[in-house]
N, C-alpha and C positions, 0 to 999 in steps of 0.2 A: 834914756833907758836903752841898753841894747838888750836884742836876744839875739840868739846863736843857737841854731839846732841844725844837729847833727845826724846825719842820715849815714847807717851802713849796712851792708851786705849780710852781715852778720850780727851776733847778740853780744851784748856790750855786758860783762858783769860789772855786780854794784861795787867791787872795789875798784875796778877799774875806770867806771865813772864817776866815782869820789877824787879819784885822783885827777881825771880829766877837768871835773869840776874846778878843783883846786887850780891846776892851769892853765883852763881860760878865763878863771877871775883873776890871775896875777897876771897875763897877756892882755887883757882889755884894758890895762892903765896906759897901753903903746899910743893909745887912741888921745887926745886930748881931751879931758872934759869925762871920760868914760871909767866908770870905777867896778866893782865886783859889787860894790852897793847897792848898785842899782841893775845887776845883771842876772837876764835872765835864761836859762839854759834847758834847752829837749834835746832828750837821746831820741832814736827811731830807727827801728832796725826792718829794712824791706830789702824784697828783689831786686838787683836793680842790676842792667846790662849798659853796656857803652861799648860802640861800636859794633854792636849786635853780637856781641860776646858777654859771659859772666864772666864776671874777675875773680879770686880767690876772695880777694879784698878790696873793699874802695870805699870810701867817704865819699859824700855832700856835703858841707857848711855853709850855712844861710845866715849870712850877720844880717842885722836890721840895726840901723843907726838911727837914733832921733835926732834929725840934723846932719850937718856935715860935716864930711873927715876931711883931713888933709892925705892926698893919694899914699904917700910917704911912709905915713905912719900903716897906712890899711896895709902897705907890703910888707912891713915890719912883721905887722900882726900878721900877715899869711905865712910867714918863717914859721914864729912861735908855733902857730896851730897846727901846721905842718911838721914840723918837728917833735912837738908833743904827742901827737896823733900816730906818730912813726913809733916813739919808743913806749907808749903807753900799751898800741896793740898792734906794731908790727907790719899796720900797713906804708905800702911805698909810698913815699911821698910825692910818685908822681903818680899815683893812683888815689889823689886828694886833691879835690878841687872845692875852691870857695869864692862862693857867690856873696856882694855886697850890695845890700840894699839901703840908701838914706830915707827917711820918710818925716814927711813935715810936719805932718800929725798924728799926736800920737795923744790918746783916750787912756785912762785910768780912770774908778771910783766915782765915774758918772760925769767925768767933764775931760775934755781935753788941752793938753797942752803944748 
């Protein structure tokens, strides 16, 4: 199961997170093993400085992988997301950064797997 939440500066409308939505479930298949199926997605809109400045605009992306990627594919997928994220809302893409996390366990419906 992956999730991916996204963090920005600003307020994400709901058409534009529909469509976001739509493109990180057809960029999570970059992943092996990873589908929209089982993908789960947070918007989150906060403060947020780097380099002791505000930006106009910036992202965070927190992928969570249940298990492990091949590094290969997670660069692919930082294109896509970065890309998407560019023309969806404008921000530069090097004012997008994504963090990857693998995790060994992962809990659903009262057990884990």
């Amino acid at each position: 199961m992956p999730f991916i939440n996204t963090k920005t500066n600003f307020e994400i409308d709901k058409s534009k997170r529909e469509e976001l939505k739509k493109g990180f479930g057809e960029a999570i298949s970059t992943i092996p093993g990873k589908s929209e199926g089982s993908l789960m997605l947070a918007f989150e809109n906060c403060p947020m400085y780097f380099k002791g400045q505000e930006k106009e605009k910036i992202a965070f992306v927190e992928v969570m992988l249940y298990g492990r990627a091949d590094r290969g594919a997670m660069n692919e997928f930082t294109g896509k997301v970065c890309s998407l994220l560019n023309r969806v809302t404008g921000i530069n893409e090097s004012d997008i950064y994504v963090k990857y996390e693998e995790v060994e366990v992962w809990g659903c419906g009262g057990s884990n797997f």
